[in-house]
C-alpha positions in Angstrom: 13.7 20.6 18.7 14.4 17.5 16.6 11.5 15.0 14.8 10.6 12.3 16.5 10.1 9.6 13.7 7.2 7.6 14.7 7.6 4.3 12.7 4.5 4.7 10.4 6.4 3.7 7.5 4.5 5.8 4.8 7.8 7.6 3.4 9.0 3.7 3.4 5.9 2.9 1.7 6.0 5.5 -1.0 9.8 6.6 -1.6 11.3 2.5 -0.4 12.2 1.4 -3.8 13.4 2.8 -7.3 15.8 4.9 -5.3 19.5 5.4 -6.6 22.3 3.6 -4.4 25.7 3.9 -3.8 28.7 1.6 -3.9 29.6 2.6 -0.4 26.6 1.0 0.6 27.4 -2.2 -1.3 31.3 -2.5 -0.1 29.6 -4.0 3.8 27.5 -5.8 2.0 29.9 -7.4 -0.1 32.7 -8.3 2.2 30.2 -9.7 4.7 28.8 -11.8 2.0 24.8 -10.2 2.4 23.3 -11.8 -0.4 20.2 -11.9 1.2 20.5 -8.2 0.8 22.5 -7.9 -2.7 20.1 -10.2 -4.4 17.5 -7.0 -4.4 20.1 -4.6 -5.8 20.3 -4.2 -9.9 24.1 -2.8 -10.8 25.1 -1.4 -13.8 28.7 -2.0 -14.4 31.5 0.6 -16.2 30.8 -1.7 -19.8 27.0 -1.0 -19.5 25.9 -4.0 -18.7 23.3 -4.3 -15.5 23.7 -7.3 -12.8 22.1 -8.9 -10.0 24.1 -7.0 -6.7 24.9 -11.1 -5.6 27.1 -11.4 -8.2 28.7 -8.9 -7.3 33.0 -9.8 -5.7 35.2 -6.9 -4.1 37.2 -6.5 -7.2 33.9 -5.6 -9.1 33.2 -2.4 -6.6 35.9 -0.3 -9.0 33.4 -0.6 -12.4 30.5 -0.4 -10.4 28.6 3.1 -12.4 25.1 2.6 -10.6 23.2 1.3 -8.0 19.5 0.6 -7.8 17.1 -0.3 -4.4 15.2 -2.9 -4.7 14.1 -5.5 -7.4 12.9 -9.2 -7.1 15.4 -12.2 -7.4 14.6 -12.2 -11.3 15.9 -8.7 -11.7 12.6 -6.8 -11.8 12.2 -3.9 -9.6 10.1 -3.6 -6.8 7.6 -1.3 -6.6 8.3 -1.8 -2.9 10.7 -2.1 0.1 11.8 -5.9 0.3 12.9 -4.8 3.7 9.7 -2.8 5.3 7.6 -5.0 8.0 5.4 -4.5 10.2 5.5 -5.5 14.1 2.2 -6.8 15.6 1.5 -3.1 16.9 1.1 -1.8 13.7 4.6 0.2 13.5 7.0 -0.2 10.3 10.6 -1.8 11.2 13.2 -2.2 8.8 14.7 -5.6 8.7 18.2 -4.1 7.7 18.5 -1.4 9.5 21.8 -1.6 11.0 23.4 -2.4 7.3 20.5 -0.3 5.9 21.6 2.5 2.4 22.8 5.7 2.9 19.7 6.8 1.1 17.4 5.2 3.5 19.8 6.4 6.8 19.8 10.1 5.8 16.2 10.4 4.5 13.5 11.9 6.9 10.7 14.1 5.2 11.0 16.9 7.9 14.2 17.7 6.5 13.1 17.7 2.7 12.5 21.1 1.3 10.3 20.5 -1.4 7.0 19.6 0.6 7.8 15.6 0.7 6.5 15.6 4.5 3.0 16.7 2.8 2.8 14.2 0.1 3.7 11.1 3.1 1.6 12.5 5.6 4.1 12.2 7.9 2.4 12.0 11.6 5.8 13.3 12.9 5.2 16.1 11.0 1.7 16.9 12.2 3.3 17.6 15.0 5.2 20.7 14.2 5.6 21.3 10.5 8.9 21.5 9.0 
């Protein structure tokens, strides 16, 4: 039997930001010209250098070294998910989630092995325990 996720958005709340990135998640996000999304993403480039994600062409994608979720528009990270909301029932929704990072696609605290369902308090996970 599979977890249910029930939208609480607590592993959002706590793990949403300061997480590494990819540059597959970047190459959609480039070509469709997501700046809206890029704008929140710090890069650090194969000379060192860090950079604002909506700077960021296709050619660039081959230097890109690192990727980090999320910072503000100045280039200061987050200590939260830009992305996270909440409908009027209370439940989390995430306002990217069809173009949303690997990282944030594959996570779900039932499947973590080192106790992170525990430290969320996942309500999926009071269910039945990993």
């Amino acid at each position: 039997m599979e977890q249910v996720c029930r939208q609480c958005g607590r592993c959002c709340e706590r793990w949403g930001w300061g997480q590494p990135g990819t540059v597959t998640d970047l190459v959609p996000w480039v070509r469709a010209g997501r700046e809206d999304i890029l704008r929140h993403v710090s890069v650090r480039l194969s000379g060192g250098r860090w950079v604002s994600g909506d700077s960021l062409r296709e050619g660039d994608l081959s230097s890109v070294v690192a990727v980090r979720y999320w910072q503000d528009t100045g280039g200061r990270p987050l200590r939260y998910c830009p992305f996270l909301g909440r409908r009027d029932d209370g439940l989390a929704y995430y306002a990217i989630h069809a173009v949303r990072p690997a990282v944030c696609r594959e996570y779900a605290p039932w499947n973590c092995a080192d106790g992170d369902y525990l430290q969320v308090k996942c309500p999926a996970c009071r269910d039945r325990v990993p």
